[in-house]
Every structure is written in structure tokens, then in C-alpha cells.
C-alpha positions in Angstrom: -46.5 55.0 42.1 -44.5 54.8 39.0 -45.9 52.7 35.7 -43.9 50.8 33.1 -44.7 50.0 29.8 -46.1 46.9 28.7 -43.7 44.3 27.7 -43.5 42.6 24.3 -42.2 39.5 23.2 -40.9 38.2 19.6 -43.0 35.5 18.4 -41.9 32.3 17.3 -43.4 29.4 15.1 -44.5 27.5 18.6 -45.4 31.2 20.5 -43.6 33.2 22.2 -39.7 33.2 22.7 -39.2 31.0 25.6 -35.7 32.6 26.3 -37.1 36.4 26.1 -40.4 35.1 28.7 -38.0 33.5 31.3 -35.8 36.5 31.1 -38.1 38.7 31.7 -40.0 36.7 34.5 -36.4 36.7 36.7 -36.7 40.3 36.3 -40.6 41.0 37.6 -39.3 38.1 40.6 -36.5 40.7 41.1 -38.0 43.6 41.0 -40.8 42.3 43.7 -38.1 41.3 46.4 -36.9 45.1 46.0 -40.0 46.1 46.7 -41.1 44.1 49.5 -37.0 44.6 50.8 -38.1 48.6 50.3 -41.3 47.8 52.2 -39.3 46.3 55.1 -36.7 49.0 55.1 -39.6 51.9 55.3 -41.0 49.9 58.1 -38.2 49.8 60.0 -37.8 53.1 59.5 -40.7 53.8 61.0 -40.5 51.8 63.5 -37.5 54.1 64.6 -39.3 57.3 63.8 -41.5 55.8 66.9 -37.8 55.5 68.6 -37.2 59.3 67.7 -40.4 60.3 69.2 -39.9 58.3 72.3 -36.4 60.0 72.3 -38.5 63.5 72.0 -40.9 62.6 74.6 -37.7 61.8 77.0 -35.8 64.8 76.0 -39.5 66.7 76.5 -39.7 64.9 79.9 -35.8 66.5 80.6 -36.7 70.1 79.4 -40.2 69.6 81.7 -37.2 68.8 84.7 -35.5 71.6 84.1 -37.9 74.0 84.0 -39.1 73.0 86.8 -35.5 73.5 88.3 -35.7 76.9 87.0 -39.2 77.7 88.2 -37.5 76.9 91.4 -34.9 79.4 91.1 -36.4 81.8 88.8 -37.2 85.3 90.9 -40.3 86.0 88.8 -42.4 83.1 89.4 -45.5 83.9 86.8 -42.7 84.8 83.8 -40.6 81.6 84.0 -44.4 80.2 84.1 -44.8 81.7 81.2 -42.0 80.9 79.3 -42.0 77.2 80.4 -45.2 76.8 79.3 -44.4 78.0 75.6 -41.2 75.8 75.8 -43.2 73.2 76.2 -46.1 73.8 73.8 -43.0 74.3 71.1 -41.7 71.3 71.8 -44.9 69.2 71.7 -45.7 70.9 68.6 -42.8 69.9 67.0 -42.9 66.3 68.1 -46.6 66.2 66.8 -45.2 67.8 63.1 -42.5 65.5 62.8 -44.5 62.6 63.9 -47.3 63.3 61.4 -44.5 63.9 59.0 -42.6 60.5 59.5 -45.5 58.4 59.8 -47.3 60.4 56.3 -43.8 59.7 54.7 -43.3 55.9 55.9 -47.2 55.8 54.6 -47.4 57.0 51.6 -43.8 54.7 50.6 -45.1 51.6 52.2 -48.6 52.5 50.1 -46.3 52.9 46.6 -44.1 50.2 47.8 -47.0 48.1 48.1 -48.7 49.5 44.8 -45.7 48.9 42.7 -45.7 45.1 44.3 -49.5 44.5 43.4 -48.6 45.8 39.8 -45.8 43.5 39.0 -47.7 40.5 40.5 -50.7 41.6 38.5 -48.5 41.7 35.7 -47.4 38.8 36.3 -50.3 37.1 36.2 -51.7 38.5 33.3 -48.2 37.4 31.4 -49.1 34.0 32.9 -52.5 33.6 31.4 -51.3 35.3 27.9 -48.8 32.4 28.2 -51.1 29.7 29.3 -53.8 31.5 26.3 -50.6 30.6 23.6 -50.2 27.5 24.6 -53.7 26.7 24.2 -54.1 28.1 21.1 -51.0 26.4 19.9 -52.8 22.8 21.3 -55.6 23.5 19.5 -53.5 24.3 16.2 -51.3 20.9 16.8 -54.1 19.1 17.0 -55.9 20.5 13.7 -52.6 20.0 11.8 -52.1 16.0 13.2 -56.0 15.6 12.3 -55.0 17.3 8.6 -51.6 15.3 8.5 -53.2 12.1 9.9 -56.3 12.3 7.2 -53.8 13.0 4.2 -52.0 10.0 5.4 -55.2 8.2 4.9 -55.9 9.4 1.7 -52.3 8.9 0.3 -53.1 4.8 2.1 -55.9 4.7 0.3 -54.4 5.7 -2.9 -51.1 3.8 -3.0 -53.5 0.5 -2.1 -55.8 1.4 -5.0 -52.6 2.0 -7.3 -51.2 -1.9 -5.4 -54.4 -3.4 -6.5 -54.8 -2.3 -9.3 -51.2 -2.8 -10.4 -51.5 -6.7 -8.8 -54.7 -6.8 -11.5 -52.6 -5.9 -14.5 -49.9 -8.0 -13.8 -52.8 -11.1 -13.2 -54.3 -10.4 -16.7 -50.6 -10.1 -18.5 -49.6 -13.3 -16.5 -52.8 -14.8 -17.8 -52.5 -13.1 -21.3 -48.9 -14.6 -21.7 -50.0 -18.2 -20.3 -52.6 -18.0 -23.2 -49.9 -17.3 -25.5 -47.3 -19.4 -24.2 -50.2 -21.8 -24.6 -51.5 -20.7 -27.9 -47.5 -21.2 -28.9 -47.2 -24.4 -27.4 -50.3 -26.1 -29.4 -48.9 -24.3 -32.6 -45.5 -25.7 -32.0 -47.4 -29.2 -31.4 -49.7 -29.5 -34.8 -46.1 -28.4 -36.4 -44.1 -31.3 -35.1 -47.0 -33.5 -35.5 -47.4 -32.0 -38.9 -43.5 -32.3 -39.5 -43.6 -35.9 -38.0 -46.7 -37.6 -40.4 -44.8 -35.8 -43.4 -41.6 -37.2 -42.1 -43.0 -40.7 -41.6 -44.9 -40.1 -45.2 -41.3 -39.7 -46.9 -39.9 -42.7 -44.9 -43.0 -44.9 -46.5 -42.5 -43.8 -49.6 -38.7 -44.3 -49.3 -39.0 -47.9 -48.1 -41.8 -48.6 -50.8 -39.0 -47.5 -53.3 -36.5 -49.4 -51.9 -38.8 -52.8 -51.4 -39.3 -52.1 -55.3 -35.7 -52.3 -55.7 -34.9 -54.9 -53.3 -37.6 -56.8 -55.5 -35.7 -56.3 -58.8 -32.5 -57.4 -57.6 -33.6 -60.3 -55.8 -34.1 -61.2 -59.6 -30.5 -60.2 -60.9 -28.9 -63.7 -59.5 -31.5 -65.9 -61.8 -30.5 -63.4 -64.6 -27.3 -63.3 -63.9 -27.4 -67.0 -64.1 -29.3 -67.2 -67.5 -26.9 -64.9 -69.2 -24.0 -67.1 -68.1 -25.5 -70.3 -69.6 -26.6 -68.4 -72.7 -23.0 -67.5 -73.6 -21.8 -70.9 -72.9 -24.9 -72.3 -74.9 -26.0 -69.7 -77.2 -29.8 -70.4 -78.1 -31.6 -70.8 -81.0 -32.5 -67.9 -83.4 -36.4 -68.3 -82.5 -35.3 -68.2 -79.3 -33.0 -65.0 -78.9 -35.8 -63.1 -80.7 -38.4 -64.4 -77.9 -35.7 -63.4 -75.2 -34.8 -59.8 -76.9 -38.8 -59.1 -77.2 -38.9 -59.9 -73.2 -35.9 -57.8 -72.0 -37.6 -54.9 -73.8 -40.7 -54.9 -71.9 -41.6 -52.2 -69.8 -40.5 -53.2 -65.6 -41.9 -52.1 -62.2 -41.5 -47.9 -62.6 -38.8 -46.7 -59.7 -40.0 -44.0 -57.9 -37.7 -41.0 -57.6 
């Protein structure tokens, strides 16, 4: 029985290379109908070994015929004995050897045949379970990286809702720092106008008091007006001029400015 060498396969990132496996399986499949092809062919083989001994036994069975024709003719009866009988001891002794030979022979190949057979299905098997063994371990190493993959995507969940929240805080606390302001602002703006407005409505007092002091004076121009014309149609006594003079020097109602 002849013995190859143990096949080995490139490894890829997921295992073996399915391409090289596959390959390789076609060729144990073929190799195993040879063999059980060879194992029919040796059989039938011997099967007509079997056929040539039958043939030997007939032809035997002839040469037993004619020597019994020529012990019938033979003038020596006890030589041709003789000589028949070692005929026929040769002959059987030949047909023995070449039967022990042919069936040895058809054994011995239908014993490799089925050797070789039981070594490529063994090593089929065993490529099987190295196969199946892979595939397991490459399950098992899936599984540990989506357990790794699916608790970083956790973590990175957790995170990015910590940074959400935390952001979402912020922005409350500048929304509520700029209301204050804004607010702040607003009453600021508000004491100013209000501010603005009493000084405002201050001026316009003060402005009307002014003019109501004015408005006084020249309610009193008309009268004045009035005298002056009647003085320089009638000018007045001495006494009197000096009474009016004294009067229009006296201090009037102050204007404000």
C-alpha cells in the first residue's frame, strides 16, 4: 500500500481557503472510485482466473482421455502407466501453482486496493473534522468579536448620551444666563426711559412755567400799550411822570432761561 503526504491548506482570515479544500475533496472522491473501479477490475480478474482453472481442469480432463487412449494402444502397459501418471501429477501441480498464484495476486491487490480506499476515506474524514474544528473555532471567535463590537457600541451610546446631556445642560444654563441678561437689559433700558421721560416731562414743566410767566406779562402789554397812547396825547404832570418813571424801573417777574 502506497502513502501520501499530508495535505496542507493556505489559511485565510475566515480559515481555510474554501477553493484549495473543495479542490482537493474532488480529488480524494476521485481517487476512491479508482480504487473501488481497481477493486472491481481485480475481482473480475479473478473471477476469470477461476475460468482459467476450470479451463485447466477441462484441458486436465482431455489429457486424462487421452492417455487413457494411449494406455489402450500403448505395448508396455506399466510404462505408459507410468508416464500418465506423472503427466498428470505435472499438470495438477501446475494448476495448483497458478491457482495459488492468481488468487495470492488478486488478494494481496484487492487487500491494497482496499487499504488505499480506507486511507483516503480516513483522510477524508479527518479533513472533515479539521474543517468542522475551524469552523468552530472561527464561531467561537465571531462571537467574542460581536460581544467586543456590541459592548464598545454600548460604551460609545453611553458616551455620546452623556456628551447630549450634558451639552442640552449648557445650552439650558446660557439660554437661562441670556434670559437673565436680556432681562437684566430690559429693566435697565426701562429705569432709562422712565428716567429720560420724568426729566423730559421736568423740562416741559419748567418750559410751560416760563412761558405762563410770559404769557402773564403780555397779557399786560395791551393796558400799557394803552396808557402810553393816552400819555402822548395827554402828557401828564411833572409829579406825575416822575411817579410813572420810578414804577417802570422796578424790578418785574424774573424769566427763566
Amino acid at each position: 500500500m502506497t502513502t501520501e503526504p499530508a495535505k496542507t491548506f493556505s489559511r485565510t482570515f475566515r480559515g481555510y481557503d474554501t477553493a484549495a479544500v473543495d479542490a482537493y475533496i474532488k480529488v480524494l472522491l476521485a481517487k476512491q472510485k479508482f480504487l473501488i473501479d481497481e477493486v472491481q477490475n481485480l475481482r473480475a480478474q479473478r473471477n476469470e482466473s477461476g475460468d482459467e482453472a476450470v479451463a485447466l481442469r477441462i484441458e486436465v480432463a482431455c489429457l486424462k482421455d487421452e492417455v487413457a487412449i494411449l494406455s489402450d494402444t500403448s505395448p508396455s502397459p506399466y510404462a505408459m502407466q507410468h508416464r500418465m501418471a506423472k503427466l498428470l501429477r505435472r499438470a495438477l501441480d501446475e494448476i495448483s501453482q497458478m491457482q495459488g498464484e492468481s488468487r495470492a495476486e488478486v488478494e494481496a491487490l484487492i487487500a491494497e486496493a482496499e487499504a488505499e480506499t480506507e486511507a483516503a476515506h480516513r483522510e477524508h474524514r479527518e479533513l472533515l473534522a479539521d474543517i468542522a474544528e475551524q469552523r468552530k473555532a472561527l464561531e467561537t471567535e465571531c462571537a467574542a468579536t460581536r460581544k467586543e463590537f456590541d459592548a464598545e457600541l454600548a460604551r460609545m451610546r453611553a458616551e455620546a448620551q452623556s456628551s447630549i446631556d450634558e451639552a442640552w445642560q449648557e445650552a439650558q444654563h446660557e439660554r437661562d444666563q441670556l434670559l437673565a441678561d436680556a432681562k437684566q437689559r430690559a429693566r435697565y433700558s426701562d429705569e432709562q426711559a422712565r428716567r429720560a421721560l420724568g426729566e423730559a416731562n421736568q423740562r416741559r414743566i419748567m418750559i410751560l412755567e416760563e412761558l405762563m410767566g410770559v404769557a402773564r406779562d403780555l397779557q399786560r402789554v395791551p393796558a400799557i400799550l394803552e396808557t402810553a397812547y393816552q400819555e402822548r396825547n395827554n402828557p401828564p404832570e411833572e409829579s406825575v411822570v416822575v411817579q410813572l418813571d420810578q414804577k417802570s424801573q422796578a424790578p418785574g417777574p424774573a424769566v427763566a432761561s
